[in-house]
C-alpha positions as CSV (number, residue, x, y, z in Angstrom):
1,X,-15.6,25.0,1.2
2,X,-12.8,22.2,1.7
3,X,-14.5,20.0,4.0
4,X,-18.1,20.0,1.7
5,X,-15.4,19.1,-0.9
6,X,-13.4,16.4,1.0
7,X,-17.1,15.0,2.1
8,X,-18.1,14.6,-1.5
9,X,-15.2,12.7,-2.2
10,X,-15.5,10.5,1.2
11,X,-19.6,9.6,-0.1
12,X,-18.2,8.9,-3.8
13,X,-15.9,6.9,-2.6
14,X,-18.2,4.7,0.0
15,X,-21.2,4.7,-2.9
16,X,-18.2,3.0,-5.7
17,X,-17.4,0.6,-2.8
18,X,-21.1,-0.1,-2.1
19,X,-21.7,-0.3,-5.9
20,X,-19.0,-3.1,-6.0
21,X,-19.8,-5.2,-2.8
22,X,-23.4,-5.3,-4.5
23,X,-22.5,-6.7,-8.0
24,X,-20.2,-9.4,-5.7
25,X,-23.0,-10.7,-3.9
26,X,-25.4,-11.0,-7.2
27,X,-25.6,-14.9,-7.5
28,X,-26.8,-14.8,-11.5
29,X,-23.2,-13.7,-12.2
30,X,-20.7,-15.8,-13.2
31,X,-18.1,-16.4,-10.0
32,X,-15.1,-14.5,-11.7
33,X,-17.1,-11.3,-12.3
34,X,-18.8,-11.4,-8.2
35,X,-15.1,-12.3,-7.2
36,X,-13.1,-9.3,-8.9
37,X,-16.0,-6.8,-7.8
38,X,-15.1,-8.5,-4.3
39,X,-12.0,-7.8,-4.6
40,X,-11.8,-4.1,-6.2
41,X,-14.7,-3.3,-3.6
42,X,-11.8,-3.8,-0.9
43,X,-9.3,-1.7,-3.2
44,X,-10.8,1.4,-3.2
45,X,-8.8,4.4,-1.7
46,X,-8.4,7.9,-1.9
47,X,-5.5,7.9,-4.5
48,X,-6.5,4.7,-6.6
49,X,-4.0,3.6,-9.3
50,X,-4.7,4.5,-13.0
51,X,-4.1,1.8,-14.0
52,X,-6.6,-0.1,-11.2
53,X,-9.3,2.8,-11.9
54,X,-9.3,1.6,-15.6
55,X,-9.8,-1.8,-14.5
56,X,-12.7,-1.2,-12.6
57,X,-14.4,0.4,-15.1
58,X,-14.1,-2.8,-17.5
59,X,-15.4,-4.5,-15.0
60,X,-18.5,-2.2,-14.4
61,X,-19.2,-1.8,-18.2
62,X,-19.2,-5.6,-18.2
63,X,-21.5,-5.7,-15.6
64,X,-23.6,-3.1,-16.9
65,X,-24.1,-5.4,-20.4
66,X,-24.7,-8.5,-18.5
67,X,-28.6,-9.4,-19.3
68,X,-29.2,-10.5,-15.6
69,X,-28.1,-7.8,-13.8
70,X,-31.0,-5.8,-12.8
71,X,-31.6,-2.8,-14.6
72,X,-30.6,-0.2,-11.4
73,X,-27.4,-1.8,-10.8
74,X,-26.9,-1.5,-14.4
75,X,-27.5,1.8,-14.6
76,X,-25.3,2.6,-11.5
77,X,-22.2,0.5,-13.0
78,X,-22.4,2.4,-16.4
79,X,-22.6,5.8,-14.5
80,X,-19.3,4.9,-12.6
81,X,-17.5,3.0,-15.3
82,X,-18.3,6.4,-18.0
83,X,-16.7,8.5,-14.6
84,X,-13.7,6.7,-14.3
85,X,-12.7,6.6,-17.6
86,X,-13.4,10.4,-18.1
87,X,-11.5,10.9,-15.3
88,X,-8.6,8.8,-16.2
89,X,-6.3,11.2,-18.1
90,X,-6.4,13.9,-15.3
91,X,-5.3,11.9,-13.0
92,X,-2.4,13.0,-11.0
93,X,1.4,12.2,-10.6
94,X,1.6,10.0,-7.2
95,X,5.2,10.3,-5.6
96,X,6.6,7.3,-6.8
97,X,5.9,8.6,-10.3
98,X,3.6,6.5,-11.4
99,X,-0.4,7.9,-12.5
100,X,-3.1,8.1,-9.6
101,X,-6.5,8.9,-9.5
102,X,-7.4,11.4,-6.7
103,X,-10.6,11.7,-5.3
């Protein structure tokens, strides 16, 4: 049952990177907006900061309210913005202490 599990988590993960790369490449947004989806895109991880995983979804609740964004990838950025802020407050202690998401 672990690996089905571990999968899941390995295809969320690659779908929330994909989901960024593809808002930093759409040319009707402004260049702040396609440059911090660039740059979360290459943040993702298996044990994402709290703290980063509620930035993120700012970002893709933003996105999803922009009027140029086509409607899919609207969609697709509410869907994982509403995840990772329901997800937030179980996240888990990381060594150091501090909060981390795990996937």
């Amino acid at each position: 049952m672990q690996p089905a599990r571990s999968g899941r988590r390995l295809t969320d993960l690659a779908d929330l990177t994909d989901l960024l790369a593809s808002v930093a490449e759409q040319q009707r947004l402004g260049r702040s907006q396609r440059d911090e989806a660039d740059y979360w895109a290459s943040q993702i991880q298996p044990a994402l900061d709290i703290d980063d995983a509620q930035t993120i979804a700012w970002l893709l609740l933003d996105i999803a309210g922009h009027p140029l964004v086509p409607d899919r990838l609207g969609q697709r950025a509410r869907a994982w913005a509403t995840a990772l802020e329901h997800l937030g407050p179980r996240a888990d202690r990381d060594a150091e202490g501090g909060r981390a998401w795990t996937w």
